[in-house]
C-alpha positions in Angstrom: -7.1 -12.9 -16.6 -7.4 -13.7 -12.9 -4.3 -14.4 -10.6 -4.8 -14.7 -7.0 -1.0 -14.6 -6.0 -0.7 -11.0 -7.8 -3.5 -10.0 -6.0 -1.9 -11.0 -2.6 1.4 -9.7 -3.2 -1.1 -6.2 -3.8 -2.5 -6.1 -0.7 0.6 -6.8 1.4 1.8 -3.1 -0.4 0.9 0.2 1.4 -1.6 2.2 -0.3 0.3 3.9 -3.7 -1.2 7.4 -2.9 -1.6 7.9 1.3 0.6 5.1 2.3 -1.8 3.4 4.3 -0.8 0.2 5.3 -3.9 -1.7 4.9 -4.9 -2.0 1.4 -7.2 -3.4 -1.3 -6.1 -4.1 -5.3 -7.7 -1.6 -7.0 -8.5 -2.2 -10.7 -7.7 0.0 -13.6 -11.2 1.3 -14.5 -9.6 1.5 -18.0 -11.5 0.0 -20.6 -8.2 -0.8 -22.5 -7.4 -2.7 -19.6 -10.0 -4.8 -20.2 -12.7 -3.2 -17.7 -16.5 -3.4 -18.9 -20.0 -3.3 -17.6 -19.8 -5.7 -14.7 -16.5 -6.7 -15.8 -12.9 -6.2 -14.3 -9.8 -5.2 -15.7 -7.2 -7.9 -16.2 -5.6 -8.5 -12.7 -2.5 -7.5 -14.4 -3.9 -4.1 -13.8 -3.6 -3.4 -10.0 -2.7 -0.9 -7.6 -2.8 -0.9 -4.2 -5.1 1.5 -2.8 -6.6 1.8 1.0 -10.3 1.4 1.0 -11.0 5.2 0.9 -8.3 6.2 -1.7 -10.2 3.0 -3.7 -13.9 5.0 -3.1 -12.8 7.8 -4.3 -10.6 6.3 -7.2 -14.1 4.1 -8.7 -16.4 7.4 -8.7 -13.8 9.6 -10.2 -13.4 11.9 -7.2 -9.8 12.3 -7.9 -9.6 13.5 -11.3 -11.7 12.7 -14.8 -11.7 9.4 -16.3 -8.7 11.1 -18.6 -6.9 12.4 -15.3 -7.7 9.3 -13.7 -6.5 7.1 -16.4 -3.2 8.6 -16.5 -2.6 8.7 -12.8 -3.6 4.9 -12.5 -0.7 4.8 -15.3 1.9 6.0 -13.0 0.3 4.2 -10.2 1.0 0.9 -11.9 4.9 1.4 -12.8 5.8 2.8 -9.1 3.6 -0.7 -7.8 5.5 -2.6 -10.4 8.6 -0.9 -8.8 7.5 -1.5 -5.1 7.0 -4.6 -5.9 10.7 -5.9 -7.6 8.6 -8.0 -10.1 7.0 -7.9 -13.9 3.4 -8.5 -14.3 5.2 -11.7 -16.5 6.4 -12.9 -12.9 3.3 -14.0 -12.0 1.4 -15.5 -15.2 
């Protein structure tokens, strides 16, 4: 699912691991979140991330897809936090 007003509320957040103001939504590169060959994740699944936190994020630089998985996990309930709002909010 798509929602444009989730992903602007996103990228007005500072980036959830260097705190960079200017940031991008990231997707979950979870395939239980919906993320396939050429295909996004649900935009129910977004972080905010600055563009090189996001680089390094998509090629699995921080961690491996299991370490990554569960870090973009924690990522989501402190952005859910930061952000005062449900995913519910906004659909």
């Amino acid at each position: 699912m798509r929602n444009p007003k989730r992903l602007a509320a996103i990228r007005k957040l500072p980036c959830i691991r260097c705190g960079n103001p200017h940031s991008q939504a990231a997707h979950s590169n979870s395939s239980g979140h919906g993320k396939g060959r050429g295909i996004k994740a649900d935009d129910a699944y977004t972080v905010p991330l600055c563009v090189g936190c996001h680089q390094r994020f998509d090629r699995f630089e921080l961690g491996t897809r299991t370490e990554s998985e569960a870090m973009f996990e924690k990522w989501l309930v402190k952005t859910e936090l930061m952000m005062g709002k449900r995913d519910e909010e906004y659909f």
